[in-house]
BAROZA-583313 format. One line per 2 residues: their letters; for each residue x, y, z of N, C-alpha, C, O, CB. Coordinates in pm, whole numbers. Atoms other than C-alpha are relative to their C-alpha. Glycine has a CB too. Example, Ala and Ser with C-alpha at 12.3 -4.5 7.8 and 13.67 -1.06 7.14 Angstrom:
<nodes>
AS	89,-119,0,1230,-450,780,90,120,0,194,118,66,-99,3,125  -82,-119,-6,1367,-106,714,-77,109,73,-26,220,90,41,46,-142
</nodes>
This chain:
<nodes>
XX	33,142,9,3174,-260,2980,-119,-33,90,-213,-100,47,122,-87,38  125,23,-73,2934,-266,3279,-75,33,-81,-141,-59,-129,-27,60,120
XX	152,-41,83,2682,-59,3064,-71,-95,-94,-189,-130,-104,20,123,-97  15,103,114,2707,-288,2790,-98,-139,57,-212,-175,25,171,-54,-48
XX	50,86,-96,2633,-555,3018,-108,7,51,-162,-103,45,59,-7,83  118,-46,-68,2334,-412,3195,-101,12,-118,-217,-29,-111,25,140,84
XX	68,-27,128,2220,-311,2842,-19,-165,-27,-97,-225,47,99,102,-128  -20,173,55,2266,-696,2694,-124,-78,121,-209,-164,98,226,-83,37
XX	106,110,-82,2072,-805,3041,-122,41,-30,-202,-38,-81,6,-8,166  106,-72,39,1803,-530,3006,-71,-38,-151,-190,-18,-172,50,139,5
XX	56,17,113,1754,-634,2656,-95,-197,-18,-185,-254,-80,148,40,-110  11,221,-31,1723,-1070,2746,-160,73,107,-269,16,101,231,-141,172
XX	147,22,-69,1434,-921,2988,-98,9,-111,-177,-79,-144,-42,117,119  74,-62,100,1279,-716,2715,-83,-119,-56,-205,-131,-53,93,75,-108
XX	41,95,123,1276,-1040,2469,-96,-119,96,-180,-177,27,167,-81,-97  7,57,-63,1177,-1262,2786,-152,35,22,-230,-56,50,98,4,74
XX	100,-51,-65,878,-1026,2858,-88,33,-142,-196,91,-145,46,127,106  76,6,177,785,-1050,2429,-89,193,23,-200,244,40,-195,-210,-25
XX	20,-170,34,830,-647,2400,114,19,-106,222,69,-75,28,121,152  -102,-13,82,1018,-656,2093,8,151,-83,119,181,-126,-11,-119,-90
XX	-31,-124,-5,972,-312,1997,85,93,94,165,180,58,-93,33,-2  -72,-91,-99,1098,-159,2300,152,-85,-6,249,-17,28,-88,9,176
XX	-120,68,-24,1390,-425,2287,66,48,-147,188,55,-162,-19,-177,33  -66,-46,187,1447,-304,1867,37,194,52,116,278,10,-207,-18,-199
XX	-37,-177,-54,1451,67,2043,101,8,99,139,125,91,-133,86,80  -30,4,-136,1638,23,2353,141,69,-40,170,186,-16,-5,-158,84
XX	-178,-118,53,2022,133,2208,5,100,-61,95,182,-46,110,-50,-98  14,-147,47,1917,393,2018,-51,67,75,2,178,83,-62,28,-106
XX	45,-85,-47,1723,529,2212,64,75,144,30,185,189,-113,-46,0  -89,-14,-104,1974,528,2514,92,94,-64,109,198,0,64,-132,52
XX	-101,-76,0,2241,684,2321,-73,175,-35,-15,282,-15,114,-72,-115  77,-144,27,1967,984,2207,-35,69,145,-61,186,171,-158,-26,-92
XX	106,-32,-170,1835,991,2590,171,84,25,182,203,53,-73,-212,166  -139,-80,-75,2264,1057,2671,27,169,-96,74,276,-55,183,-135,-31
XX	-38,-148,118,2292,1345,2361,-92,96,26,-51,205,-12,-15,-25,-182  124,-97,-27,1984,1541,2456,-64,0,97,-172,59,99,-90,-5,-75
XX	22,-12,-127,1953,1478,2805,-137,-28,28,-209,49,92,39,119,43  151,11,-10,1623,1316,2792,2,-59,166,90,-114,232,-80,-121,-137
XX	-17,77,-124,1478,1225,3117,-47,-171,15,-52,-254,-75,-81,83,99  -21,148,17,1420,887,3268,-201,-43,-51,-245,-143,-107,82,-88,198
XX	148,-41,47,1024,965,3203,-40,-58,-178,-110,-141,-238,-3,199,10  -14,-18,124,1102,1040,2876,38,-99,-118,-10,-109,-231,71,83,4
XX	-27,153,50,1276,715,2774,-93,-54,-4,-166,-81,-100,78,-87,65  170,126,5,1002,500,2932,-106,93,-130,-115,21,-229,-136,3,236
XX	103,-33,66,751,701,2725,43,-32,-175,-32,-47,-272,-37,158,48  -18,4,174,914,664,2381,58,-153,5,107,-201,-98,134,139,-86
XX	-10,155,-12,977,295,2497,-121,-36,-32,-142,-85,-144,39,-63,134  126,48,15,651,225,2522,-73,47,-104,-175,-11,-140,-66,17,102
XX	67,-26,100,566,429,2249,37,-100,-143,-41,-126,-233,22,148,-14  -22,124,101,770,159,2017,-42,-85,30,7,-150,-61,107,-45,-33
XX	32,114,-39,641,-111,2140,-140,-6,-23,-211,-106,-37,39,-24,127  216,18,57,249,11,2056,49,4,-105,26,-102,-164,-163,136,25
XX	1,17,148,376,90,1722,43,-157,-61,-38,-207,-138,104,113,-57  -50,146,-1,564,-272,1687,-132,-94,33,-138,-189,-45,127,-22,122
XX	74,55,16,246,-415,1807,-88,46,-113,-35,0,-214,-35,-15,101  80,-108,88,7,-216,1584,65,-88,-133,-22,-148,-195,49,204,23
XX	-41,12,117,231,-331,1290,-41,-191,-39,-107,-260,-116,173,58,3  0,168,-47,272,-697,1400,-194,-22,-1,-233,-122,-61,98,-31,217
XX	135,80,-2,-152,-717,1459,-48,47,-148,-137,-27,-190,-119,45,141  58,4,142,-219,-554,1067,45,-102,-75,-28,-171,-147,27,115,-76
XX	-42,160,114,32,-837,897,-119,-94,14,-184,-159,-68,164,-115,62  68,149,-2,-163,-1061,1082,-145,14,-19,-222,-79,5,24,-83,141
XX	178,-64,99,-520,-881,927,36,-51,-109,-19,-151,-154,-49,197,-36  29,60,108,-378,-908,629,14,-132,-78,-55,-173,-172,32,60,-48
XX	-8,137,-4,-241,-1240,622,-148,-111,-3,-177,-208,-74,78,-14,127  140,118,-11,-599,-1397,746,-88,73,-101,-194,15,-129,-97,-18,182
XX	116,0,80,-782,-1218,510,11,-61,-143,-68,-28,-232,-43,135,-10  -53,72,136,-622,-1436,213,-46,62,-122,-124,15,-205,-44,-149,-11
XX	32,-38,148,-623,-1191,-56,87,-72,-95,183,-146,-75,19,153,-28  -50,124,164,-533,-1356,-404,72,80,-62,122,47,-170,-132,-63,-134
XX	-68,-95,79,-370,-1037,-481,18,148,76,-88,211,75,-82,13,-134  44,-141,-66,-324,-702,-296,37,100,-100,132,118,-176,75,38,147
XX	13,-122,135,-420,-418,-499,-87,160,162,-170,175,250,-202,-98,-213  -32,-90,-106,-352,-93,-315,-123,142,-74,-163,126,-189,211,36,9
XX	96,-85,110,-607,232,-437,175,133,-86,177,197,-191,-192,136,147  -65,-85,79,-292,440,-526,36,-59,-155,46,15,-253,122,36,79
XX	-9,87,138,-237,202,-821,-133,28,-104,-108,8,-223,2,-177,44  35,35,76,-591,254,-959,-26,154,-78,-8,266,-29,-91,-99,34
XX	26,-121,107,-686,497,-1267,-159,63,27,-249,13,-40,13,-70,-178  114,-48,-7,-987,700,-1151,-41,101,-172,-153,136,-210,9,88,153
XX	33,-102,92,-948,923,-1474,3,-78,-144,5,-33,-258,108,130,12  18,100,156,-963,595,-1721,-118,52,-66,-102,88,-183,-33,-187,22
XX	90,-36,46,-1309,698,-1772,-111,115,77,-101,136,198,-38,-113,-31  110,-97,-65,-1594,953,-1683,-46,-83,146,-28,-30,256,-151,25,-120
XX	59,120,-69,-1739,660,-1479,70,15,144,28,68,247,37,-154,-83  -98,6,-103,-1471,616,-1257,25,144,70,33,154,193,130,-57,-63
XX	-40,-173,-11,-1399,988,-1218,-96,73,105,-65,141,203,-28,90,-166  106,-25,-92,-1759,1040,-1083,-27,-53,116,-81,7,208,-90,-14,-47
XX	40,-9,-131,-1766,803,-834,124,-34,132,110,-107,230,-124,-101,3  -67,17,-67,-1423,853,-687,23,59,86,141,54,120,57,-16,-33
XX	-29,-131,-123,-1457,1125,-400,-161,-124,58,-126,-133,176,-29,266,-63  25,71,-69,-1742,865,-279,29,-124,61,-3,-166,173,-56,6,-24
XX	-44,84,-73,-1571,577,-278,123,-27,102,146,-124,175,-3,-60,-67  -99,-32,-79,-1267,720,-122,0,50,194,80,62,287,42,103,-90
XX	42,-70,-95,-1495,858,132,16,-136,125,42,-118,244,-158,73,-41  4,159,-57,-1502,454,258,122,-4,7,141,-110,-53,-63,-129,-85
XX	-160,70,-32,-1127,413,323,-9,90,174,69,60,264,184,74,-158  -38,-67,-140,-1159,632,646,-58,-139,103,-9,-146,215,-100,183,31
XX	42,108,-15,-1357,286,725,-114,31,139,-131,-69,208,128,-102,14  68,1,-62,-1608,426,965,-116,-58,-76,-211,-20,-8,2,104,55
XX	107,17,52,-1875,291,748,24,-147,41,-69,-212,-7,-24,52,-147  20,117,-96,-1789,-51,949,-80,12,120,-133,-81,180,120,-42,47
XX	83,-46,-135,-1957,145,1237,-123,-12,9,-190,-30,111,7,125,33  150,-1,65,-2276,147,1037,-38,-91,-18,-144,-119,38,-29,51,-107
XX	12,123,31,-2260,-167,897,-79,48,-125,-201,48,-137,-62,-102,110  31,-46,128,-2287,-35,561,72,-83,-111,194,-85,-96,35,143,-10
XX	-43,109,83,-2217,-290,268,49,97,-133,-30,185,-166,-133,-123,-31  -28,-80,116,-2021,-127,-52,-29,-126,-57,17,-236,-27,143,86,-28
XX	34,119,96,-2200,-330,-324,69,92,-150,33,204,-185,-213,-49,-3  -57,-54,154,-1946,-289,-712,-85,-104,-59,-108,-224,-45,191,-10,-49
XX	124,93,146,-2193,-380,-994,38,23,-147,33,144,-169,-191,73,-7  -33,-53,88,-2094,-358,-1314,21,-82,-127,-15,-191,-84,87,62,40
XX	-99,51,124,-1945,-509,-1672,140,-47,88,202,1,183,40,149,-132  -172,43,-36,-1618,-733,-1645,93,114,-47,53,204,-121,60,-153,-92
XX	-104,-87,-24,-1306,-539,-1625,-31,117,-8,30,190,-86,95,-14,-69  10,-184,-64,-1418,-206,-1514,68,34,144,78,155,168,-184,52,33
XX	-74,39,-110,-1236,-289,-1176,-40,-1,150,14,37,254,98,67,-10  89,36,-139,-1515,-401,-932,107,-102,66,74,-101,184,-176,-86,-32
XX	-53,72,-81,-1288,-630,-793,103,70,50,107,93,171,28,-113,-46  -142,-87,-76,-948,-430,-748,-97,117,82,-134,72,190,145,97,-146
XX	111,-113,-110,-1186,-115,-572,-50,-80,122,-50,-14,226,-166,60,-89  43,65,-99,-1326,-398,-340,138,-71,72,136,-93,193,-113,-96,-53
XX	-88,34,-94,-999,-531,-244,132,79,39,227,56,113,30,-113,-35  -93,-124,-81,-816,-217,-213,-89,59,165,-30,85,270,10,170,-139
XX	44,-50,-128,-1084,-102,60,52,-104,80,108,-70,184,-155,25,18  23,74,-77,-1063,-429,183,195,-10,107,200,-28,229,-77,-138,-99
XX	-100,-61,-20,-677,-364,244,17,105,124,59,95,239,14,49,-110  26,-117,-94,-735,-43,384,-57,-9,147,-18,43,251,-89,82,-68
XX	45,68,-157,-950,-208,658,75,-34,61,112,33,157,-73,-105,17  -147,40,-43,-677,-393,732,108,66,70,189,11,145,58,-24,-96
XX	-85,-79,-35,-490,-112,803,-20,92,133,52,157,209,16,67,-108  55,-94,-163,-721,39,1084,-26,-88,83,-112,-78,170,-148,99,4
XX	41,121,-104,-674,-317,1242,-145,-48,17,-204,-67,123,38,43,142  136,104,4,-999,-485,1135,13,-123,-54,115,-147,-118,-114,50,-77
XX	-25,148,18,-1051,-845,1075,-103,11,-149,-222,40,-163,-60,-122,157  67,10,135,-1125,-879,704,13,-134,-103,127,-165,-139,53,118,-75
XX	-25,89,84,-1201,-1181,471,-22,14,-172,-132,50,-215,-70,-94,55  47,-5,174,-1183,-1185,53,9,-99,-23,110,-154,22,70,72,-113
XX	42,101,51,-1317,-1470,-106,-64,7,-95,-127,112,-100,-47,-56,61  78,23,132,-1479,-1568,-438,-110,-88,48,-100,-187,120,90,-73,-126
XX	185,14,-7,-1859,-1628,-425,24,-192,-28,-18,-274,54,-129,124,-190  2,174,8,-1780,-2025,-560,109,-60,132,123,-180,155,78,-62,-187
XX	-109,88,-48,-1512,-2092,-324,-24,38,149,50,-12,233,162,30,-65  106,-19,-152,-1733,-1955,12,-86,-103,-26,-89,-205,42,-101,157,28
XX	155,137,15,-2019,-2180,-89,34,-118,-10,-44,-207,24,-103,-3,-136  -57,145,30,-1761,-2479,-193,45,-33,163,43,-148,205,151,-2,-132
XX	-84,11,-79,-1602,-2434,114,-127,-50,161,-103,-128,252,104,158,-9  120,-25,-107,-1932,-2404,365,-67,-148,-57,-87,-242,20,-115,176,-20
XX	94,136,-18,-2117,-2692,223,117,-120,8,103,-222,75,-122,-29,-152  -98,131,-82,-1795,-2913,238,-20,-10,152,-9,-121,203,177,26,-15
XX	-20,17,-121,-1820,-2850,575,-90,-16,79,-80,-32,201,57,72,36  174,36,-56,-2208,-2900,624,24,-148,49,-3,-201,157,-150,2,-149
XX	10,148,1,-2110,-3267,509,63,-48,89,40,-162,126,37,-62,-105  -73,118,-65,-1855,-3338,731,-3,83,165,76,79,261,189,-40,-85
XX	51,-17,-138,-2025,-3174,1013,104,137,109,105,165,228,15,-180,70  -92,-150,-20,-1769,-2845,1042,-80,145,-12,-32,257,3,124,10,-130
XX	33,-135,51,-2030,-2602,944,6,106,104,30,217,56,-136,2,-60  39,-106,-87,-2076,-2392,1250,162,125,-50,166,231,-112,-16,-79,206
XX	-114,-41,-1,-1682,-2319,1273,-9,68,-138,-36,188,-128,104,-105,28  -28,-38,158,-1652,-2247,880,-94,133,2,-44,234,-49,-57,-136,-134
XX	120,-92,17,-1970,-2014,908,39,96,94,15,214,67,-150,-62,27  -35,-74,-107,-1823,-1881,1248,119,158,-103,118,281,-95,98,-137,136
XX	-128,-99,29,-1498,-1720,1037,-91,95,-149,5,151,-202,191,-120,-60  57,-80,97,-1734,-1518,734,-141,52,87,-216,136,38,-26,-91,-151
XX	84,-116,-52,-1984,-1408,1002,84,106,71,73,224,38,-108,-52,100  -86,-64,-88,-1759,-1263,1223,89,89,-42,156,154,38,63,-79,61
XX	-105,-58,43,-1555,-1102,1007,-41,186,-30,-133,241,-92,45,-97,-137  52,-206,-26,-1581,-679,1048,-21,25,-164,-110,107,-188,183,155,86
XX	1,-19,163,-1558,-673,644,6,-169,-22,60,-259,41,159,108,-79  -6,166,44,-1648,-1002,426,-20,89,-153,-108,161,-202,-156,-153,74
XX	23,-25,178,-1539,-944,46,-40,-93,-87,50,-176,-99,119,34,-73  48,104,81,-1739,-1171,-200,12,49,-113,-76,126,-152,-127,-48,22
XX	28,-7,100,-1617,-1151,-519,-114,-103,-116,-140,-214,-70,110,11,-14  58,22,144,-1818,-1261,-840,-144,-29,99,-144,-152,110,82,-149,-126
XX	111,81,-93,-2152,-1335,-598,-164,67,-105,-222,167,-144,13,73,229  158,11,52,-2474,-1393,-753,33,15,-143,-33,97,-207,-120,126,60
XX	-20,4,145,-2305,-1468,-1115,-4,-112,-48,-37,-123,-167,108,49,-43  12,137,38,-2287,-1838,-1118,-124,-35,53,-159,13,161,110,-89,47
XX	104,74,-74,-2616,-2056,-1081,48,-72,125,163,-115,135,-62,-100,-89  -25,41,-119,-2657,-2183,-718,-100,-115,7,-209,-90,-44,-9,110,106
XX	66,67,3,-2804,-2509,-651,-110,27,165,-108,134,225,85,-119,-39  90,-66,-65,-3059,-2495,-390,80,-17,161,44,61,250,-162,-68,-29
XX	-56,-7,-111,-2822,-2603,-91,86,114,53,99,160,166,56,-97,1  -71,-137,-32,-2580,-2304,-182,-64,108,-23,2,213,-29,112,22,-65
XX	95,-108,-23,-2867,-2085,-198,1,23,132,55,130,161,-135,-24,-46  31,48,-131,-2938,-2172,154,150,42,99,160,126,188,-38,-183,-13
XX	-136,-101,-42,-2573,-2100,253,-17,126,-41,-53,175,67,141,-39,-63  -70,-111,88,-2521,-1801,71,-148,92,89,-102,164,178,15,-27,-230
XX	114,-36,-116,-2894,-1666,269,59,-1,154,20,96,218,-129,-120,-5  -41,55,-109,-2701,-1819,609,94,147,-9,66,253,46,63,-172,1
XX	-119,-105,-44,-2410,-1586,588,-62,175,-83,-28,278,-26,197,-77,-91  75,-134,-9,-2590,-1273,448,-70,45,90,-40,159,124,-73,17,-80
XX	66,-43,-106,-2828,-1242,710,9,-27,143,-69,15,228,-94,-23,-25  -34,-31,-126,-2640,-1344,1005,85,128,24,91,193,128,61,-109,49
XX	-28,-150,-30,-2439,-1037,902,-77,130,-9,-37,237,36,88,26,-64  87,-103,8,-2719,-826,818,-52,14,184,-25,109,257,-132,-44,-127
XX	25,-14,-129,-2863,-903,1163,94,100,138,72,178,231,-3,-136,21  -130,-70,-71,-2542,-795,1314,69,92,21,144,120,114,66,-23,-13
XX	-33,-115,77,-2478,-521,1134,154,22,-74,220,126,-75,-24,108,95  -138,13,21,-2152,-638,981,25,27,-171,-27,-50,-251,49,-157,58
XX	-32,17,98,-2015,-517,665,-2,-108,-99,41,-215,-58,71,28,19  13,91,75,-2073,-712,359,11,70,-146,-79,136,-198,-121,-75,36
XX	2,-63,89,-1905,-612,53,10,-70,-120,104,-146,-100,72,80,17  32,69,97,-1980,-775,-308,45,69,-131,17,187,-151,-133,-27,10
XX	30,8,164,-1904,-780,-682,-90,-57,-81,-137,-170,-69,81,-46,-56  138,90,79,-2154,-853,-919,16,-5,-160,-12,102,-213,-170,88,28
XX	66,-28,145,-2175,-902,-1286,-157,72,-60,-194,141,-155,-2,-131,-47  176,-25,64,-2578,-884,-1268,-26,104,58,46,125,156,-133,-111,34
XX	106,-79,-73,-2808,-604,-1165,-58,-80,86,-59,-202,73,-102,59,-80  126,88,-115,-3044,-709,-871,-104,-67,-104,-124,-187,-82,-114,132,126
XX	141,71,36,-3347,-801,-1101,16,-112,-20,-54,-206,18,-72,39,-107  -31,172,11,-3150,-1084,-1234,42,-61,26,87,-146,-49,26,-58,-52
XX	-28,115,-110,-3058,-1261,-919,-111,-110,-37,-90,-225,1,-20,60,174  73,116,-23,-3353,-1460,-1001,70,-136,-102,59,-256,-77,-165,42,-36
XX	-82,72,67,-3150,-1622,-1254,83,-73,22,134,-147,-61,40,42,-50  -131,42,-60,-2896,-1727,-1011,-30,-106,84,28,-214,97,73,108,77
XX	60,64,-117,-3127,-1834,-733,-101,-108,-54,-167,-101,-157,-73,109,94  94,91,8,-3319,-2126,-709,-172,41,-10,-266,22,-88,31,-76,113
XX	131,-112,-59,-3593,-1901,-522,-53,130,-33,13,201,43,20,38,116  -2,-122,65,-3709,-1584,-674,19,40,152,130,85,181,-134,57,-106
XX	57,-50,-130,-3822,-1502,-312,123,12,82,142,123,132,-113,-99,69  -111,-22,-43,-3461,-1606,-152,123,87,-93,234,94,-39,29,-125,35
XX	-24,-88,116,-3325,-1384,-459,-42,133,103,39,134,196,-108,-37,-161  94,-84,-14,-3526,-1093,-335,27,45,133,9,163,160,-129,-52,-27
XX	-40,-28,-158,-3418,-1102,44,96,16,18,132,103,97,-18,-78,92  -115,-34,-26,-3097,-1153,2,57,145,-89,160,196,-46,74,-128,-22
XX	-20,-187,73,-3062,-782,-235,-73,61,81,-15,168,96,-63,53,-171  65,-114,-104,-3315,-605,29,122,-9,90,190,93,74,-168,-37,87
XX	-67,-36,-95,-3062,-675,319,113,24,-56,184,73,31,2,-78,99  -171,-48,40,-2704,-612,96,-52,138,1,4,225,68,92,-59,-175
XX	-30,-146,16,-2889,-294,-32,-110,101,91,-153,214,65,-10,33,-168  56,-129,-165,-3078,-150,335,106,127,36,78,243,66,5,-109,195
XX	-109,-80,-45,-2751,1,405,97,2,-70,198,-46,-19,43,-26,106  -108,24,152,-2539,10,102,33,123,-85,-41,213,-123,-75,-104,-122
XX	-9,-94,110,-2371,207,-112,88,-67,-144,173,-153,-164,79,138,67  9,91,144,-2348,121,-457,60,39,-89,19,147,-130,-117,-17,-63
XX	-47,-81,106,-2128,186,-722,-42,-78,-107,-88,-191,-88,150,33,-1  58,54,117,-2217,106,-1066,69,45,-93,72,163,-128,-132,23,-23
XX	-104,-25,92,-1949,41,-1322,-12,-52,-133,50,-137,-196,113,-45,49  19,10,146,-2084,59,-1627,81,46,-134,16,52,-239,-101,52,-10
XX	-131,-104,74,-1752,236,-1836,39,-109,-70,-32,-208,-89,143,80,103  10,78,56,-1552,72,-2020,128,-25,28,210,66,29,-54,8,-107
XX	-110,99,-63,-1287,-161,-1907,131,11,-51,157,115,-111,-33,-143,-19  -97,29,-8,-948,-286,-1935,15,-69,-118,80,-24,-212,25,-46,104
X	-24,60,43,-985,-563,-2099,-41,-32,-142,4,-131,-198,-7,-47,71
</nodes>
């Protein structure tokens, strides 16, 4: 009964001192420490070793949580052998899940035809980031630009602009497919090249090829700057196959 007791207090510090791993380990691992004679070393060390893993777990939810995907799409789910296409460029894009290419500040730009699965490939890496504890955002190309000039008007922009520069990975789906009027040109320039400057990942879907951003843009010229800095450091897949849908 004392033990129990000592255990029960030992555990109220644990929760007191917000180590909830070591407090989710603490009875098991006592009765393994009495069966195999671990020492008192030995405890503390596999205490503390739950308690990094428990954090570790606890700071990816909360990656993937803020990066508000609309859907999580994992890469074991997708069909590399649907088509030739896919087949060819899946030992490079796989090569990007080890996620050092955040180190670089290397942008994976998917270009392609609808449903060839530029978007699931961009938000499975983006996932994966997630998973090596990086701060990652996915967003749709209209609903970054809706969201940034709402917040020009009512005098929020810095903050709003603060959370898509900052972010170690920024996923823009559909970007540079809808016409942009000349204010969300001007955004959409703002947050490309404060991460280019920075060297921060910036990864995109596209319907168009580069040539016919001008189509999109107001500016041929802001057209033209913003594809030099996505593709300085980029790697590019190009999903021309033939889809899903």
């Amino acid at each position: 009964m004392k033990d129990e007791d000592e255990i029960e207090l030992t555990l109220q510090k644990l929760k007191w001192l917000r180590l909830p791993g070591m407090a989710r380990a603490l009875r098991e691992l006592l009765e393994k420490a009495a069966k195999e004679n671990l020492t008192t070393s030995d405890v503390v060390s596999r205490l503390c070793d739950e308690e990094k893993a428990s954090r570790m777990r606890s700071a990816i939810a909360a990656k993937v949580k803020g990066a508000r995907f609309p859907e999580i799409n994992t890469i074991d789910a997708f069909d590399f052998d649907f088509d030739p296409v896919r087949k060819k460029l899946k030992a490079r894009y796989l090569a990007l899940h080890d996620a050092t290419f955040l180190e670089k500040g290397i942008n994976p730009l998917f270009i392609g035809t609808p449903g060839t699965g530029k978007t699931y490939l961009a938000r499975a890496l983006a996932w994966r980031t997630c998973q090596v504890n990086k701060r990652v955002v996915v967003v749709s190309a209209p609903r970054m630009l809706n969201e940034l000039h709402g917040a020009e008007l009512h005098g929020g922009l810095e903050r709003v602009m603060r959370k898509y520069v900052k972010a170690d990975l920024l996923v823009i789906d559909d970007f540079a497919v809808l016409a942009m009027d000349a204010a969300q040109a001007k955004l959409a320039f703002q947050v490309i090249s404060e991460r280019y400057d920075h060297r921060r990942s910036t990864c995109i879907t596209t319907n168009r090829v580069f040539k016919d951003w001008t189509k999109v843009f107001p500016d041929a010229l802001n057209a033209q700057v913003i594809a030099e800095r996505l593709t300085e450091r980029s790697e590019r897949f190009l999903l021309d196959g033939k889809g899903y849908r």
